[in-house]
N, C-alpha and C positions, 0 to 999 in steps of 0.2 A: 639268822640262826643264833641260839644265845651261844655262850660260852659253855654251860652245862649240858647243852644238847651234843656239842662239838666233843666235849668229852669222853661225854658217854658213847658216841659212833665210834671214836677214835679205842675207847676199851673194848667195845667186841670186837672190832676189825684185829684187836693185840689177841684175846682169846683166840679169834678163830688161826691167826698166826702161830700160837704156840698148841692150839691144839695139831694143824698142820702139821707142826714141829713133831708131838710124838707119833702121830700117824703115822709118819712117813720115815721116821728113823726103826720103826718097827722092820722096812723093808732095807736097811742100810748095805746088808748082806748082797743082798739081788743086786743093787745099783754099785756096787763093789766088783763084781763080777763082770756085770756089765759092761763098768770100765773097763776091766780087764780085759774081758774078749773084743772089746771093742777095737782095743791096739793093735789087732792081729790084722788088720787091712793094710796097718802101716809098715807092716812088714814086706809086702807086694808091692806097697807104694814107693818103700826104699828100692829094692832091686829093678822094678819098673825104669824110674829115673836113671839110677843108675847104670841100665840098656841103654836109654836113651842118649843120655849126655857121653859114654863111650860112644857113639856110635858117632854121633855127629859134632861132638869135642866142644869148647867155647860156653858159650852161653846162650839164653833161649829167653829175649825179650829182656835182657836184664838179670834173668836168673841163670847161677851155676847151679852145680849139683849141691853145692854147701844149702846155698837160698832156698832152694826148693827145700829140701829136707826140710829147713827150720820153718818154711811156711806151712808143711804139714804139720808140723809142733802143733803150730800157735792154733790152728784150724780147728785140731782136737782142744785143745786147751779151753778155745774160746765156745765149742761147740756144747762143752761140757757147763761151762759157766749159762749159758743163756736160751737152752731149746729144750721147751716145758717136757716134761717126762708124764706120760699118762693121763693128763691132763683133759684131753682130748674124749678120750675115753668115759673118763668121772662124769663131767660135766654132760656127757649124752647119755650115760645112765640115770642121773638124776632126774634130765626130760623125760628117758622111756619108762623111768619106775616111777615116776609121780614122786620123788622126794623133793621135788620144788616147791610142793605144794607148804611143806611146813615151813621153809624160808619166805615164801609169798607174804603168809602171816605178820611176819618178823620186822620192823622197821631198818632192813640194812638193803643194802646194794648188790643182787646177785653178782653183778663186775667183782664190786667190790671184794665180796666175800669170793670169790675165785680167786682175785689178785692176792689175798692174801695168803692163799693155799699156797698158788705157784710161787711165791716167795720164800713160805717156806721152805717146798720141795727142792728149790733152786739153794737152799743154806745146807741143805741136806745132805743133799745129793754133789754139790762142790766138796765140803767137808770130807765124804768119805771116799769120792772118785780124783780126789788130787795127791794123794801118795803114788799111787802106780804111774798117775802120769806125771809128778817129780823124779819118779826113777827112772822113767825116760827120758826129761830132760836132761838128766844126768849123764845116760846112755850117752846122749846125742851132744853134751854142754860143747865139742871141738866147732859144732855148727853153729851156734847161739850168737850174736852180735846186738846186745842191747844197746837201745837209746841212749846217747850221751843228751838230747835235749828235753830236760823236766819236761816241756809243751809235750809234748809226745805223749807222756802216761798220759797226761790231765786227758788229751784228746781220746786217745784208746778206751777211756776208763766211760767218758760220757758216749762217746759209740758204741760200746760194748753194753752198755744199759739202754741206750736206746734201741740195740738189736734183740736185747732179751725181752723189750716192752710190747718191738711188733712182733717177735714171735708169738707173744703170748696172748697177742689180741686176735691175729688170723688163726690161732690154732681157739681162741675161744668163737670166732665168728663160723670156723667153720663145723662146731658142734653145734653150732644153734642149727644146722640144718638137720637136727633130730628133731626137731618140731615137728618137720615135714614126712621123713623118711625113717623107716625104722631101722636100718642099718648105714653109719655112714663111712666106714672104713674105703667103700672104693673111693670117695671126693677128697679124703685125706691122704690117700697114698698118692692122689693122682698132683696134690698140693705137693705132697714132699717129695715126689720125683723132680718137678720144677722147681722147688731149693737147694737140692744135693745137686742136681744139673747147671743151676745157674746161680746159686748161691757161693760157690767156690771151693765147697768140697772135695768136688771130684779134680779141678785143674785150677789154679788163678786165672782169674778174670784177666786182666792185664794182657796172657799171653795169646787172648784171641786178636780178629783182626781190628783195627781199629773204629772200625761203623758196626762192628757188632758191640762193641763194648759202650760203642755212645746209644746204644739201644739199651744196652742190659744194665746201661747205669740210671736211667727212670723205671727200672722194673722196681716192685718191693726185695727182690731176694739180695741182690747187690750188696743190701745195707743190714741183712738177718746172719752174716758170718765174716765175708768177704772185706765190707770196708771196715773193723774195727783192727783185722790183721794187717790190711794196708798200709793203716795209719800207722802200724807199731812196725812194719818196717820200714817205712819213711818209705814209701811208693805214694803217697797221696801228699802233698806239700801245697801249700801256700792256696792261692786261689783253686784251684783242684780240691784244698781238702776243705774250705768253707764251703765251696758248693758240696760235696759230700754229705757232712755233716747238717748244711741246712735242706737236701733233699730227704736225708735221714727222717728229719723231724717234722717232715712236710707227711712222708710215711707215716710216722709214729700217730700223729694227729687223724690222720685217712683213716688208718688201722684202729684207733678208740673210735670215731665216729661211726664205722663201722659195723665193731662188735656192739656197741649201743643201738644202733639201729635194728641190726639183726635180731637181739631179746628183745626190743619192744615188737617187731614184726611178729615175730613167734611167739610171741608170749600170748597177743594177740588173735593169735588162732588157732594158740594151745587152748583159749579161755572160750572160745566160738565153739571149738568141738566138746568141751565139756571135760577137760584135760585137770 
């Protein structure tokens, strides 16, 4: 590939980035709110804990009631940075209205040109949903206990991108099954039951039994919320957190090969039926 060809893919992929950009800051409003209401879980999740931990006093696998609190901080925080927002959606409209049809034409990379969407959506949507939840951490700064060791962000920071990368790949493999189906909303709630459940949402991983969690640490969800806050509380160290991080990216690789497979499969017999 010459140098000028690399260019020029590399300028539309920036276009369709900054057109992303004003698309989606159109909606800045909604995903503002969004945040907002979104906090209101963690309000049941504080008084929750704090049932629990009076009740039976001490601590729970490692965690007080301080830990816990701050590991639902970082859940939201991190949940907000990296889990594509409508995404899912877009991209199966395009299949059921025939708007793929004009990208087909076009010498670009439908991956590609998604990834540069949810890129944007993702600058977007951090941008406008990290005030209310700075004013939580605020709320909460007596619970906070940040990393004294650099290695920590560095690791947080390549976890944290690599969880936004496989969110973004099974939420686009699993719109390619609009090829098939005209409606795919039941295979995606039935997906994101199984990440809120065993992605670390609803409880840290850690506190289940220990043959459950050497199960659920070869799952994909593990590494789509759970190990990036891990890391950033020093629960994942040394040989624990390179296995982590290289099952991470053993995901991340599975998860693009994937959604590549999936639009060529579909595209395949979006172009059979006359699509």
């Amino acid at each position: 590939m010459s140098m000028s060809t690399s260019t020029s893919r590399t300028a539309k992929y920036a276009s369709v980035f900054n057109i992303g950009l004003q698309n989606t800051f159109v909606y800045r409003w909604n995903y503002f709110l969004r945040a907002l209401f979104g906090l209101i879980p963690l309000a049941g999740t504080v008084f929750l804990w704090a049932a629990v931990f009076k009740e039976r006093g001490g601590s729970l696998h490692g965690y007080d009631y301080s830990s816990m609190i701050y590991y639902y901080l970082l859940t939201i925080l991190v949940s907000n940075l990296v889990v594509p927002t409508e995404d899912e959606w877009q991209i199966a409209a395009d299949i059921r209205e025939g708007q793929i049809n004009a990208l087909l034409t076009k010498p670009m990379s439908y991956l590609a040109y998604r990834f540069s969407i949810f890129l944007s959506g993702r600058l977007v949507y951090t941008f406008v949903t990290l005030p209310p939840i700075a004013l939580i951490f605020i709320y909460f700064r007596n619970y906070i206990v940040l990393p004294t060791d650099p290695l920590t962000y560095v690791f947080t920071i390549v976890s944290i991108l690599m969880a936004g990368f496989i969110q973004f790949f099974i939420t686009y493999s699993l719109a390619m099954f609009a090829f098939w189906i005209l409606e795919i909303s039941t295979i995606v709630f039935i997906v994101y039951s199984f990440e809120y459940f065993l992605g670390g949402q609803m409880f840290p991983i850690d506190i289940m039994p220990s043959a459950i969690q050497a199960v659920m640490k070869w799952l994909p969800f593990y590494y789509e919320l759970f190990c990036p806050v891990a890391i950033f509380l020093g629960r994942l160290k040394g040989a624990e957190l390179a296995q982590a991080l290289a099952i991470q990216m053993g995901w991340l690789l599975l998860a693009w090969a994937c959604a590549k497979a999936m639009w060529k499969r579909g595209l395949g017999h979006y172009q059979a039926v006359g699509g």
